[in-house]
N, C-alpha and C positions, 0 to 999 in steps of 0.2 A: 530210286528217289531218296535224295536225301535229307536228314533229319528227323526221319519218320521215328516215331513214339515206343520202343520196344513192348510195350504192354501191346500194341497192335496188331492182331492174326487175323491175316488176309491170303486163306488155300488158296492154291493154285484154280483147284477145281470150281470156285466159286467167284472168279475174277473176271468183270464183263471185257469184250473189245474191244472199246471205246478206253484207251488211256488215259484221254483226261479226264474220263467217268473213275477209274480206277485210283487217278493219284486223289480228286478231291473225295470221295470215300475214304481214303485213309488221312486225310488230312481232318476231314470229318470224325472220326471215331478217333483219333489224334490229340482231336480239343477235348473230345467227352471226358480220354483216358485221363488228362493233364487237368480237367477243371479249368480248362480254359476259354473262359467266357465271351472273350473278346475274339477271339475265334472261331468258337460255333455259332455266335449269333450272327458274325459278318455270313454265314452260310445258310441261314434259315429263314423262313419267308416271316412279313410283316407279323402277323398273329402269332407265330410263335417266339418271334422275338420278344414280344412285348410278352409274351409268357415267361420267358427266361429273364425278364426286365427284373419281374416281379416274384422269380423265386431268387435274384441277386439280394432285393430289398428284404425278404423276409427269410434270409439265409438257407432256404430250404436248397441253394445250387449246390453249397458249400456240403450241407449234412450229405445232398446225393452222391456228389463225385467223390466222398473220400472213400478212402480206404478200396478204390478200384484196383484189381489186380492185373485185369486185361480187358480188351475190345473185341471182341472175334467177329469177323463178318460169317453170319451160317445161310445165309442166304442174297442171293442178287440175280437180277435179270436185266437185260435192256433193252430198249425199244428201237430203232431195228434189230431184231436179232443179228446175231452174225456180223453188221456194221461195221467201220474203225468208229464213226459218228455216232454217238446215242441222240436222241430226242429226249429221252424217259427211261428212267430204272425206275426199279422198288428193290428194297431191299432191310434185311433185319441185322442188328448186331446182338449180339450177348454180352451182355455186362458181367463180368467176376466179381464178386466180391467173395470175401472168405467165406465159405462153406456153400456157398449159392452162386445162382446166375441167373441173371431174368432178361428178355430180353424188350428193345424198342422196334419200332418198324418204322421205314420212313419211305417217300417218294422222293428222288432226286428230276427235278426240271433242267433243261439246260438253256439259258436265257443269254442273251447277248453281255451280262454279267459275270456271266459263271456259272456254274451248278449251285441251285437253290432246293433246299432239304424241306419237306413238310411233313408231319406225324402223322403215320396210318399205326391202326388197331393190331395189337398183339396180343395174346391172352396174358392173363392176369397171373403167372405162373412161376416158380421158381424150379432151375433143377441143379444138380451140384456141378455140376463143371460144365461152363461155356460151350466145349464142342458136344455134349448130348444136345442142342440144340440144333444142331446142322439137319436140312433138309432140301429136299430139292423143288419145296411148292410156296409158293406163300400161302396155300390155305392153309396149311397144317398149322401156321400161328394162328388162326382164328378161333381155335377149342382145345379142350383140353386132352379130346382124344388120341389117343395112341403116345400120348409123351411118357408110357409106364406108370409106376405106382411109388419112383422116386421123385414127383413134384412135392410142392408144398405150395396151397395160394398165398397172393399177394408177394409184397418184399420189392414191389418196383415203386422207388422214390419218386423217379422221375415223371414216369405214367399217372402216376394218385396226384401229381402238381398240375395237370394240365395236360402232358404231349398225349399223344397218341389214342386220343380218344371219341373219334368219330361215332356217329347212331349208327349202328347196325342196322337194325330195324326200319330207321329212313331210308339207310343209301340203300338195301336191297330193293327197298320197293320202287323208290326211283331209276335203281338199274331197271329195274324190269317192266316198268311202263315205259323207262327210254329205249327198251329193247322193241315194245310193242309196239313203237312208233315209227322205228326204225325199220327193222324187219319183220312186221305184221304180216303185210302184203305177200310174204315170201315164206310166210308157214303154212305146214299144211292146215286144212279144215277140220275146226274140230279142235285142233292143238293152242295150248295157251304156255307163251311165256309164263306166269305163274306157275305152273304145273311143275313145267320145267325147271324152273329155281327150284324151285321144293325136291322135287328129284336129285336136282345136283347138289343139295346139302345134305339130304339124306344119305346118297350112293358117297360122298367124299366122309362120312363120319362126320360132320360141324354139326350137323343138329337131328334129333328126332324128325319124323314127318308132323306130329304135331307143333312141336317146336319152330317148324319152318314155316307153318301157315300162319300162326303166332306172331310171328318177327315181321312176315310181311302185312300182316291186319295191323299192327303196331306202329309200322313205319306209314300204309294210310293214314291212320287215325293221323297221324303227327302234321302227315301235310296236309289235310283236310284243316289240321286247327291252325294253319296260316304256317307253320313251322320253316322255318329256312334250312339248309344243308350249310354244313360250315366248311370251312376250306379243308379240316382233314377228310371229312365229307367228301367233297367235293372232288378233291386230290385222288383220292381212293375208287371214285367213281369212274373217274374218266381213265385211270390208271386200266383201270378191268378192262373195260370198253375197248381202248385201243388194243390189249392182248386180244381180245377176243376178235377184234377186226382180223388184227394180224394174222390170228390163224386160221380164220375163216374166210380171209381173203376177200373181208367186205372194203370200200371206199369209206369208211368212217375216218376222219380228222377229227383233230382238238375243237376248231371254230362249229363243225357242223353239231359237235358231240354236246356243248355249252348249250348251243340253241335250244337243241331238245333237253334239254334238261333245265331250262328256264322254263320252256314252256310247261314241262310237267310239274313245278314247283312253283307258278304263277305269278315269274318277276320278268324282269327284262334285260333282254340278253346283257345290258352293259351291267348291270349289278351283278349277275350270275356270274362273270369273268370278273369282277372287284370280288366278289366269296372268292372265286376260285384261285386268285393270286394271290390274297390273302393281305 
């Protein structure tokens, strides 16, 4: 590919099958490297455009992208696995800058447009060089566990302006009553998706057992008081969902995955897919 951005580090090891998933990721992390505006926003859904509108207007683009040294892709997936086709990635970069590197997280869609980029959740984290950040899960960005005792918080511009900041605490709970909706019928007796979340963030390191119960009493409380899911929200949700299909070999799709998750957050299917394309 030509032209690509030398600050751009894109291993082998972490390069989906999907080629045109691969060159617009480095044309992506391309524009970050370059500060170029007019590039990453041609790539990023409506809501985060209009995020990037408005750190042009209040120079906060300018203060982020300077002084980048590199883009390393540490993490990517795509949705078929295996595929030449993707449907869906997730993927995280590391940003350099001198002494530090923190990173962003994002979902790529692939829409009769092109690949369209939206902000999912990465911790709040610095470490000194870009590739200490390579991993092979995306939960690992979701805590600060196991990254060692050479982090330092905060140091992400970008992040504190808006991107990549979904409710935790919503979208868990809404995964997991879209879970209980979904496959209720087909767990055993007795067994509660809640349990289950809780188990899976405690056995992964993301959170305490009390801390998981927390998160999801927290994300009720939110859509009880009318709260909506916003498109990184949303993005992040349906992102999980279809891995989880995939590997479980259930028939879950994008249109059936929206439905329920309208219905558990109590709007209509067509606003939920307006959140969710953002």
């Amino acid at each position: 590919m030509r032209g690509v951005d030398a600050r751009v580090q894109f291993p082998d090891g972490k390069a989906p099958y999907d080629v045109s998933l691969a060159e617009a990721t480095i044309s992506f992390a391309g524009a970050l490297a370059a500060g170029d505006d007019a590039a990453m926003g041609g790539m990023l859904d409506n809501s985060s455009r209009g995020i990037l509108d408005s750190m042009l207007a209040d120079g906060t683009w300018f203060d982020a992208t300077d002084e980048i040294e590199a883009v390393r892709v540490v993490f990517m997936t795509q949705q078929p696995d295996g595929g030449d086709t993707a449907d869906f990635s997730e993927f995280v970069l590391a940003i350099q800058k001198p002494g530090e590197a923190y990173t962003l997280g994002w979902s790529a869609s692939n829409t009769d447009g092109g690949w369209v980029m939206s902000p999912i959740s990465t911790v709040d984290l610095t470490l000194p060089r870009a590739s200490d950040w390579d991993a092979d899960s995306i939960g690992a960005y979701e805590s600060e566990r196991g990254w060692g005792s050479g982090g330092a918080p905060g140091g992400n511009p970008l992040g504190g302006a808006g991107f990549a900041e979904p409710n935790i605490p919503m979208a868990l709970y809404v995964m997991q009553q879209m879970g209980e909706k979904l496959a209720g019928a087909d767990l055993p007796a007795g067994m509660s998706l809640s349990d289950a979340f809780v188990q899976g963030l405690v056995m992964s390191g993301q959170a305490t057992e009390d801390e998981a119960k927390k998160m999801l009493a927290d994300g009720e409380a939110a859509v009880r008081r009318g709260e909506k899911p916003s498109t990184a929200d949303a993005k992040m949700i349906i992102g999980s969902l279809l891995t989880t299909a995939q590997m479980a070999g259930m028939p879950w799709d994008e249109a059936q995955l929206l439905k329920v998750m309208a219905d558990v957050v109590g709007i209509s299917e067509s606003e939920m897919r307006e959140i969710y394309e953002g």
